[in-house]
C-alpha positions as CSV (number, residue, x, y, z in Angstrom):
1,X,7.6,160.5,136.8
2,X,10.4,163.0,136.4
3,X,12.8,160.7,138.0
4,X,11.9,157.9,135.8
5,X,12.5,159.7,132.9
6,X,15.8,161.0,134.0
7,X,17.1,157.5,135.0
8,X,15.8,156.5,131.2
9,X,18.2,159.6,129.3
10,X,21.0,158.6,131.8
11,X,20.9,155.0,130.7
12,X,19.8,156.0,127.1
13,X,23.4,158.3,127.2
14,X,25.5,155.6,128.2
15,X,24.3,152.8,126.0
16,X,25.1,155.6,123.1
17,X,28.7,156.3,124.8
18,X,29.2,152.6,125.0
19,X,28.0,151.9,121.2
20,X,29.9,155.1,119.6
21,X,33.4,153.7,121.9
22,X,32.6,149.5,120.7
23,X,31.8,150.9,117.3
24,X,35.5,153.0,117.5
25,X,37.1,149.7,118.7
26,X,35.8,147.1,116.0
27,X,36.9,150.1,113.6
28,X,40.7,149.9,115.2
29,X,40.7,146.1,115.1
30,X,39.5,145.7,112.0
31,X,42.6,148.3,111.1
32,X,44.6,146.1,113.0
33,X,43.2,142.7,111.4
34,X,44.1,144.5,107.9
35,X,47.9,145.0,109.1
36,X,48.3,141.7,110.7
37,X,47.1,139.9,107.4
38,X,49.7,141.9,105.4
39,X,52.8,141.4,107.4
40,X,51.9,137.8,107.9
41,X,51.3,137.1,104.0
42,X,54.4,139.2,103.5
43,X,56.4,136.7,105.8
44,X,57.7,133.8,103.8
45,X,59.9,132.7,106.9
46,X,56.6,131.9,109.0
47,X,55.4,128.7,109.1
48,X,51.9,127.3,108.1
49,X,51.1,127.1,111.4
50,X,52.0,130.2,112.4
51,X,49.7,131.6,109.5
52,X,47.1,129.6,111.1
53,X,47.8,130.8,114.5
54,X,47.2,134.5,113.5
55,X,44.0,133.9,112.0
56,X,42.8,131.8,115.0
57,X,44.0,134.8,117.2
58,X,41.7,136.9,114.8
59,X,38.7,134.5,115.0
60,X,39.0,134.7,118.7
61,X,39.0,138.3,119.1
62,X,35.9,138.8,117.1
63,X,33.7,136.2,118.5
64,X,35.0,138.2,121.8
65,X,33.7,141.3,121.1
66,X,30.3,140.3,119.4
67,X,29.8,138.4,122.5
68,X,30.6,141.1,124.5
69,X,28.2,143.5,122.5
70,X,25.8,140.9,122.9
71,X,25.9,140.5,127.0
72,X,25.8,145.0,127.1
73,X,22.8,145.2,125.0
74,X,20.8,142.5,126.6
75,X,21.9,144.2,130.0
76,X,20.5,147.4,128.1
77,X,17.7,145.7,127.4
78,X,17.1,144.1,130.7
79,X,17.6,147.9,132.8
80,X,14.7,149.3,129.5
81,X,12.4,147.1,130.6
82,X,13.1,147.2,133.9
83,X,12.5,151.1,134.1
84,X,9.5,150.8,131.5
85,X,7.5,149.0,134.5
C-alpha cells in the first residue's frame, strides 16, 4: 500500500507543478495578447487584414492551450484512476 500511495503524491505533485507553470503561462499570454492588441490598434499603417491576422493568431493560440490543458488533465485523470484500482 505504501507504494501506492507514494506513486499517488508523486503524480498528485506534478499535476500541481504542471497547473501552477500552465496557469503562469496563460497569465504571460494573456500579458502578451494585451500588448499585441495595443500596438496593432495603435498601427494606422496596417492593413485590415493584418488586424485580422493578429486576432486569428490570438484565437489559435488559445484554442491551443485549452486543448492542451484538456489532453494533461484527462491523462491526469486516466493515471488517478488507474492507480485508484
Amino acid at each position: 500500500m505504501e507504494n501506492k500511495e507514494l506513486v499517488k503524491q508523486m503524480v498528485d505533485l506534478q499535476k500541481t507543478s504542471f497547473d501552477n507553470s500552465f496557469n503562469m503561462l496563460v497569465t504571460l499570454q494573456d500579458q502578451m495578447e494585451k500588448m499585441v492588441n495595443t500596438f496593432v490598434d495603435q498601427a494606422p499603417w496596417l492593413p485590415a487584414e493584418g488586424k485580422k491576422a493578429f486576432s486569428n493568431l490570438i484565437t489559435t493560440y488559445k484554442k491551443g492551450r485549452e486543448d492542451l490543458k484538456k489532453l494533461v488533465d484527462d491523462g491526469y485523470k486516466k493515471v488517478d484512476d488507474y492507480i485508484g484500482k
